[in-house]
N, C-alpha and C positions, 0 to 999 in steps of 0.2 A: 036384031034382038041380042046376039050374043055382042054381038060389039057395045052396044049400051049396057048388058049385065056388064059387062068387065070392066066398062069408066065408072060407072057406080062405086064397083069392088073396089079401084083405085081413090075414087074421093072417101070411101068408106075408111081404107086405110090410112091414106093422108088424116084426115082429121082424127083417127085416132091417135097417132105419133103427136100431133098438134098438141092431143089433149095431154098427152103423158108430156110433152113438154111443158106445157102449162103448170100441171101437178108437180112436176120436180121444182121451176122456178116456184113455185109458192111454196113449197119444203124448203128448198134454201133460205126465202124469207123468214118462215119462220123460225128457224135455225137460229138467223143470223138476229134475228128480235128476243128470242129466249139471250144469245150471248149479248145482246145489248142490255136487258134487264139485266141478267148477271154482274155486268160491269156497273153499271150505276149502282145498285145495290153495292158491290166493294167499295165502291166511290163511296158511298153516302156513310159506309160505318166506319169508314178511312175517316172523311169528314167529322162524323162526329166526336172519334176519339182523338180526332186533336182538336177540336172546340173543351173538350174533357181537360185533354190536358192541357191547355191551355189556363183552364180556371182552376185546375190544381195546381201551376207553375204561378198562376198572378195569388190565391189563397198562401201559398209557400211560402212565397216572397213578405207579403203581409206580415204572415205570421214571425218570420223571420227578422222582420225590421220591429218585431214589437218585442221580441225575445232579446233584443241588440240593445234595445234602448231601457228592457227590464235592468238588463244585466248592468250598463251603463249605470242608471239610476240607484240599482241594489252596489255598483260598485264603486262609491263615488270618493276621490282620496281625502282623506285628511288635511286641513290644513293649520299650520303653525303658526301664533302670531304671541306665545309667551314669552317668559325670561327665565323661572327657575328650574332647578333640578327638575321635582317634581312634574313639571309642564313637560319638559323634553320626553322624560321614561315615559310619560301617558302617550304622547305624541307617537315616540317609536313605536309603543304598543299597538296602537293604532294606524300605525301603517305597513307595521305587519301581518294582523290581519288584514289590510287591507291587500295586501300583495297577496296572501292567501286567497282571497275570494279570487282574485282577477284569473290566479291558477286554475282553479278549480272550474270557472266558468268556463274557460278555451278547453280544459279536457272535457267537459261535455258537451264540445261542439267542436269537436278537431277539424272537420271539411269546411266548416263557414268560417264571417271572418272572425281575426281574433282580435281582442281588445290589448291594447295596447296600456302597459301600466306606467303612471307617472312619472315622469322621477320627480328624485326628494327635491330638487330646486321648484319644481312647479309647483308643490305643498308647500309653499314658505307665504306666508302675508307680503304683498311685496312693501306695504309700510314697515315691514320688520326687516328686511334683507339688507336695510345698508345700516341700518342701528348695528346688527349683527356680525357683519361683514367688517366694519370698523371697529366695534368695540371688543366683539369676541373671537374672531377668526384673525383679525389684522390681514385684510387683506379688501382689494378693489371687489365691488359688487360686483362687475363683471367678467371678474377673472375667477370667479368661485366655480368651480366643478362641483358635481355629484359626491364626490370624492369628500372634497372637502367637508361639504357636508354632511356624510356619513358620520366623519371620524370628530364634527363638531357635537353630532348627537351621543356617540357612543360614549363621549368624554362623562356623559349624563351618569354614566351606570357605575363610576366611581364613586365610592363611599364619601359621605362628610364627616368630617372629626366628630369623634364618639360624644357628648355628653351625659355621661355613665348615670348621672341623678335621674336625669327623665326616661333613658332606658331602668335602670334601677327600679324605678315608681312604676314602668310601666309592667316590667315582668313581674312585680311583686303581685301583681293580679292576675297574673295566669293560671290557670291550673287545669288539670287533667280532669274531661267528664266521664264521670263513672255513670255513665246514663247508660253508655253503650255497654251491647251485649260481647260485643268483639274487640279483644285486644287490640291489634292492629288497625280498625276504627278507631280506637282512643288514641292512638301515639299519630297518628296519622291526622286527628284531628286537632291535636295538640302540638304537631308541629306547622299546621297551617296556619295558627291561632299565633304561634312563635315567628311566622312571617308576617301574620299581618299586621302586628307591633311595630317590626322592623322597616315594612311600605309604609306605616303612619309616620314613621318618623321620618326618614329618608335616609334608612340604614342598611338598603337593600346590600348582601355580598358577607354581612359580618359575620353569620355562619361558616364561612370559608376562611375568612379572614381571624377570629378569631374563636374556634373550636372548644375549648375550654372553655370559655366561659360558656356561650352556649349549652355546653354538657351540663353545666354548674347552673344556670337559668331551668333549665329543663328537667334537670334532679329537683332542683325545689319546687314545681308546680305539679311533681308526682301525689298521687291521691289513691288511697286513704293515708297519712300518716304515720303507720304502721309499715308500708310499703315503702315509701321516703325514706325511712329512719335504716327501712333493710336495703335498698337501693345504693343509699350513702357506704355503707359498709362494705358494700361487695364492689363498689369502687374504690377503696384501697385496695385491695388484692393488685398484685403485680403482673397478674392474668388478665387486669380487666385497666390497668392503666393504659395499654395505647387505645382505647378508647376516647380517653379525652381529646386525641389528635387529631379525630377523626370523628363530627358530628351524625356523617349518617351512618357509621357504623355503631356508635352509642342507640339509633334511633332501631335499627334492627335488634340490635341488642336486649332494648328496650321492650319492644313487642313480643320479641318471645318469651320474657322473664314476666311481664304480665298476662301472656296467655297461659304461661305455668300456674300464675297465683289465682286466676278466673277460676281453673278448675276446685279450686277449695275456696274461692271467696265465697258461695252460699253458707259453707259448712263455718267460715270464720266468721260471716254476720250471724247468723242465727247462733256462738257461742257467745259474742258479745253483749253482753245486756245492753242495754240501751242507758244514754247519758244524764244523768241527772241534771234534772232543771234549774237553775238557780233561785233560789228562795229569795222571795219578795214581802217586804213586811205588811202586814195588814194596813189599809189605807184607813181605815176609821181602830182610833184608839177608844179603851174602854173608858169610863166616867171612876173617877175614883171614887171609892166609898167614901161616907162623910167622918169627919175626923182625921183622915187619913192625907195627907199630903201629898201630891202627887210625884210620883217616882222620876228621878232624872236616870235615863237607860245611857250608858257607857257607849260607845263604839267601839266595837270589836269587830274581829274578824275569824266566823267559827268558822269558818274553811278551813283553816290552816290546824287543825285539829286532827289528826291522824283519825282517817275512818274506821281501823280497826278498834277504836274505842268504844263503839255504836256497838259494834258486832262481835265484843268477845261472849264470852258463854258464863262466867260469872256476872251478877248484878254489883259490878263496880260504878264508881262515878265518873259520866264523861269527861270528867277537866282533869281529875288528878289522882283518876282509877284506885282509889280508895275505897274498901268495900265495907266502914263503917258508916259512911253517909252515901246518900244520893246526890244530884248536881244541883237539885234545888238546896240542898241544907251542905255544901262544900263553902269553904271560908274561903278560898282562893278566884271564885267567880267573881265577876264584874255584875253590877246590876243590870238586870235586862239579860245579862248575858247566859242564864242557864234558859229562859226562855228559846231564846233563840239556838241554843243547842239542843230541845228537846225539839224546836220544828226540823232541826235537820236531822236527828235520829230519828223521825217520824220518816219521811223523807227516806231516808239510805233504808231502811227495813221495807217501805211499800216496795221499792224496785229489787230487794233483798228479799224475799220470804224465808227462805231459809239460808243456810252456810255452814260450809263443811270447816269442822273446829279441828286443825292440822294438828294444834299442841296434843290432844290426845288418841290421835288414828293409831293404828295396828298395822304395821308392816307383813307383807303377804309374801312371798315368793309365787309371783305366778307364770305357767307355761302353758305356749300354745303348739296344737298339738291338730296337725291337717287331717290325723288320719282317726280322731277323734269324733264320733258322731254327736256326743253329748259330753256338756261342760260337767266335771266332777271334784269333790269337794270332800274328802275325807272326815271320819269323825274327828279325828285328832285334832285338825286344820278350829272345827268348831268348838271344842273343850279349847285352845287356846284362846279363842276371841270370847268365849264365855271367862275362862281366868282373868281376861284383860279388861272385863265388864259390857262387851260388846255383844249383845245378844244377835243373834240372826234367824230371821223370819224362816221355820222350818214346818212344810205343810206335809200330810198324808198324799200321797198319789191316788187318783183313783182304783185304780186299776195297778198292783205290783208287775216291776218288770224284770223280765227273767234276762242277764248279761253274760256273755261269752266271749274272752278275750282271745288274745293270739294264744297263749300258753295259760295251762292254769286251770280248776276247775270253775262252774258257774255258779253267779253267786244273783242273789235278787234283791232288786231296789226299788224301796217301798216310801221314801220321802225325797225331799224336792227343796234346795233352800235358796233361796233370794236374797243381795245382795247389792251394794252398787260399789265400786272400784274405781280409784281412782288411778291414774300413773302419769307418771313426771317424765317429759321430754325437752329435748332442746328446742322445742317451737313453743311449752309452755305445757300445762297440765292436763290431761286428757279426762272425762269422766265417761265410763262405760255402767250404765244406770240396768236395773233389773236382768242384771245378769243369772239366769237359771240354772241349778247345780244340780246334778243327783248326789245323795247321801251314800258314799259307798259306803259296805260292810268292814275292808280294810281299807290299811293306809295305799297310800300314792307309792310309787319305787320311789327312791333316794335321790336320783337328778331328778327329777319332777319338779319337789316343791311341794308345797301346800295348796296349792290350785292348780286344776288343771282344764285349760281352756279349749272350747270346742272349734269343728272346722266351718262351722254356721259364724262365729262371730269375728273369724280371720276373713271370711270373704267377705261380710259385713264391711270390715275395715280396710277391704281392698285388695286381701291374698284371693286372685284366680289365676289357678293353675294353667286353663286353657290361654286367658290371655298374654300369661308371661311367655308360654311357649309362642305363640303367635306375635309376641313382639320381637322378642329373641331370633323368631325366622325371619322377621326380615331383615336385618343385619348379618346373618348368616348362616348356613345350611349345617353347622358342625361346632361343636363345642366340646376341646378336650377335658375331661372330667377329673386326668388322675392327679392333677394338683386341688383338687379339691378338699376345704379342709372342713369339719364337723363346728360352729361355734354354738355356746351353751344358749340356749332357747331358754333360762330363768328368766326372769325381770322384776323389779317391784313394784307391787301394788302398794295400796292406801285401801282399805277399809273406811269409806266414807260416811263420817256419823255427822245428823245433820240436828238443828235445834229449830223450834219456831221462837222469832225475836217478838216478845209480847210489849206492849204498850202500860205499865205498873204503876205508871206515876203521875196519870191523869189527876187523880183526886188531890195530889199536893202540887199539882199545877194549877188546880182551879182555888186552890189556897190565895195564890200570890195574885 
């Protein structure tokens, strides 16, 4: 019995060993099945990222040969099969931008490939090449280089002999648009306009070639008229002669002297009245009365009749300012012709309402005065323009106001007079309208004057203290003052007296 317990125990243990072997080899299997799935799984995303990329490397490629054959197609060269000037400069144009693009396409593709730009022999017609090669190169068609070619186009960009008539005809229609807001817009656009006369004709280089006249072209299509006439003038100066030598420095020149005038062209339109229309005679004539023979009317020409005739201040005659007769009853008129002097005094007085009569104005001394609040007007100043027959508008103030100067006791100012002023400059006559005075109690000091002008009507006309100091600064931090010299601040005025030009002599119009 004990010997069969103990072989049992031993088969008991044997098969247990058995079985733990068993259990380890199926461990290692499945071990070795988890690393096999492992591996196929990196296999298969191995796999698929190069099936990936495989169809991004064939799409690339695609894409690549369609961006090749863009470019190709978007850069395709020029080709030459002309004879004149004209033809060649368009031609070279054209194939420099065309060498431009070819640039610009390899820089945005520097790793692929690059395109390859033609050369000039490959843009030639080859029906044009031995025409050319013979007759204007002198030389074998197949001995021409590149070279040659170059210097057979570039011969293009030499000038033709001037024909001054059709340049002449043609510059005489240029002119400077004043549409624009910007100076250098207008000169800028008026010198394109001055080339592109020059590519019409095939005059391309004669701004360099010939400077002066250019300047001299370019002076006369200056606008408005007024600016021409002042243009011409400050091209005498001996400061402004090497200008002529030198086109684009007359053109700079140019831009800034009309961006000076810009800032007062509003203020010089709006002094200009506007042009008188040219007078048109009535298209239906009257029926003559019966008995009366019908009139043969002269030709004349009342233009040429000085317009201060129209508008002096006596009721003189327009033809021969006689102030016994009118123009209808003057013996020196042509038939027809006081008619048609009264449509053009009808005429100058619509665009005329009133006008200042200079034979009789009153000279003023007037000063301005920055540290004056309000404009002042002595009585004295007023008994003089009353002597002179010239009344001036003197109103009550509301309200009297009490004044206290630097030095002096206070004195109160209870009227108020109105006025318009004229003054004479070297740009022409300036008129400052309802200018407002106080009535002082005394006179003005001795340099004064007779008027004395306020610091409202200096900055009006463009004295600002802040902005001179503020331009001043920027040119520089310091300004020595002890050569500073005092000059007298008088000036003259014009007391501006005005009349209305009335119409008197309808009724002996409707006479004739």
């Amino acid at each position: 019995m004990v010997h069969l317990h103990h072989q049992q125990q031993l088969n008991s243990q044997q098969q247990k060993e058995m079985n733990n072997r068993l259990m380890a080899e199926i461990e290692e299997q499945r071990r070795r099945k988890e690393v096999l799935v492992e591996q196929l799984h990196v296999q298969k995303k191995q796999t698929e990222a190069h099936e990936q990329g495989l169809h991004q490397a064939d799409a690339a490629s695609v894409k690549h040969g369609e961006q090749l054959e863009e470019m190709r197609r978007r850069t395709s060269a020029p080709s030459f099969n002309g004879s004149t000037k004209v033809q060649m400069r368009k031609f070279m144009d054209q194939y420099e931008a065309y060498a431009c693009e070819v640039n610009i396409a390899n820089a945005q593709h520097p790793g692929s490939a690059q395109i390859q730009r033609a050369p000039l022999s490959a843009c030639i017609d080859p029906l044009s090449v031995d025409r050319i090669a013979y007759w204007e190169i002198e030389k074998v068609s197949h001995d021409l280089t590149d070279e040659d070619w170059k210097l057979f186009f570039l011969g293009a960009k030499d000038c033709d002999p001037v024909d001054m008539s059709k340049l002449d005809a043609a510059m005489a229609k240029l002119k400077i648009d004043t549409t624009m807001q910007s100076a250098e817009s207008r000169v800028s656009k008026l010198v394109s306009d001055f080339e592109a006369v020059l590519v019409r004709l095939s005059m391309e280089g004669f701004a360099e070639a010939e400077p002066k006249l250019t300047v001299d072209y370019l002076v006369a299509s200056v606008q408005p008229p007024a600016v021409r006439a002042s243009v011409k003038e400050l091209m005498k100066l001996n400061e402004n002669r090497s200008l002529k030598k030198d086109a684009r420095d007359f053109k700079h020149w140019l831009a800034d002297y009309m961006r000076r005038y810009g800032e007062f062209e509003p203020l010089i339109a709006a002094a200009v009245p506007a042009t008188a229309k040219p007078h048109k005679l009535p298209a239906a004539t009257k029926i003559p009365k019966a008995g009366k023979a019908p009139k043969v009317v002269a030709v004349v020409n009342v233009d040429k009749i000085p317009k201060s005739n129209f508008t002096q201040e006596k009721c003189a005659c327009f033809k021969c300012l006689s102030t016994e007769n009118n123009v209808f009853k003057c013996p020196k008129v042509a038939d027809g012709e006081a008619k048609l002097l009264m449509e053009r005094a009808r005429s100058i007085w619509k665009e005329t309402k009133s006008v200042t009569v200079v034979e009789t104005a009153v000279s003023l001394d007037a000063s301005f005065d920055s540290g004056a609040d309000q404009s002042v007007v002595p009585p004295a100043t007023l008994t003089k323009l009353k002597k002179q027959g010239r009344n001036v508008l003197v109103t009550k103030l509301k309200t009297p106001i009490k004044v206290q100067g630097f030095v002096g006791p206070a004195h109160t100012v209870t009227e108020e007079a109105t006025m318009d002023l004229r003054f004479e400059t070297d740009a022409g006559p300036l008129m400052l309208t309802n200018v407002k005075c106080w009535v002082s109690t005394g006179n003005l000091p001795a340099n004064v004057g007779d008027i004395l002008l306020s610091r409202a009507i200096m900055y009006k006309l463009g004295f600002d203290p802040r902005a001179m100091l503020r331009e001043a600064a920027s040119f520089t931090d310091a300004i020595d003052m002890a050569d500073a010299v005092s000059h007298s601040g008088v000036v003259q005025a014009v007391l501006a007296v005005s009349h209305e030009l009335v119409d008197d002599l309808a009724e002996e119009e409707e006479e004739l």
